[in-house]
C-alpha positions, 0 to 999 in steps of 0.5 A, spaced: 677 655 150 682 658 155 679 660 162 677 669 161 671 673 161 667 675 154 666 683 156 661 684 150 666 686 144 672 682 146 674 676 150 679 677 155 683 670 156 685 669 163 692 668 163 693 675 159 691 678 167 694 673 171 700 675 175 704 669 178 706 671 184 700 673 188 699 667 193 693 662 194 689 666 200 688 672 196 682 674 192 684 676 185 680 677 178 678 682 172 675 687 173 674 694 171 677 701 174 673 707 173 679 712 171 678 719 178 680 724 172 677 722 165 672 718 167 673 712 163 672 704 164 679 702 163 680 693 165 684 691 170 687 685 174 685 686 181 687 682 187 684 683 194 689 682 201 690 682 207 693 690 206 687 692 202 686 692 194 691 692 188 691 694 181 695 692 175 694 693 168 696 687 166 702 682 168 708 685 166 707 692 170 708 694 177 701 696 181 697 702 179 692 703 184 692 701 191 687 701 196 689 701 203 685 696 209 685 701 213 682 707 209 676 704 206 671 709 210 665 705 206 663 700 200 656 700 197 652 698 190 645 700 189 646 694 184 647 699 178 648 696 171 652 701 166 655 697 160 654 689 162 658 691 169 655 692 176 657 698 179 661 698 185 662 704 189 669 705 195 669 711 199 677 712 201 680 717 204 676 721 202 676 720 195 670 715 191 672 710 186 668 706 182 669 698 180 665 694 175 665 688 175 662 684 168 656 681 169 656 678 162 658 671 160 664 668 163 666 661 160 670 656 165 
């Protein structure tokens, strides 16, 4: 079975988020992205670099979320669990912005 993460209902193969180019030295993966208007858990590919973090919606789209380094005023978890996700809070430039990251099987 292909590298990918069981999110509960459905199994997300690794390659269906992987982009490419995002060198070695950066932190990359699967996660979920707590939309800032309709509250919805929406799965993303991110990547974490030296300028800050990265959205994409899947690999054949342009960045959908940025995150600059410099902006990142605070970032916490009070190790909430909600729908098999620890949730991650980050406060930037004076917004809040919820990340999930599964906490169900990942099959290597």
């Amino acid at each position: 079975m292909e590298r990918g993460c069981d999110l509960g209902n459905s199994y997300v193969p690794e390659s269906k988020f992987k982009i490419s180019n995002i060198p070695n030295n950066y932190i990359s993966g699967i996660i979920y992205k707590k939309s800032q208007y309709l509250a919805k858990w929406e799965l993303r590919y991110m990547v974490i670099g030296p300028g800050g973090l990265l959205s994409f919606k899947d690999e054949n789209s342009k960045e959908s979320f940025r995150i600059a380094k410099d902006t990142v005023n605070e970032m916490w978890t009070r190790f909430e669990v909600k729908d098999k996700m620890l949730v991650l809070k980050v406060l930037h430039a004076g917004r809040k912005t919820e990340f999930g990251i599964p906490i169900t099987d990942y099959t290597v």
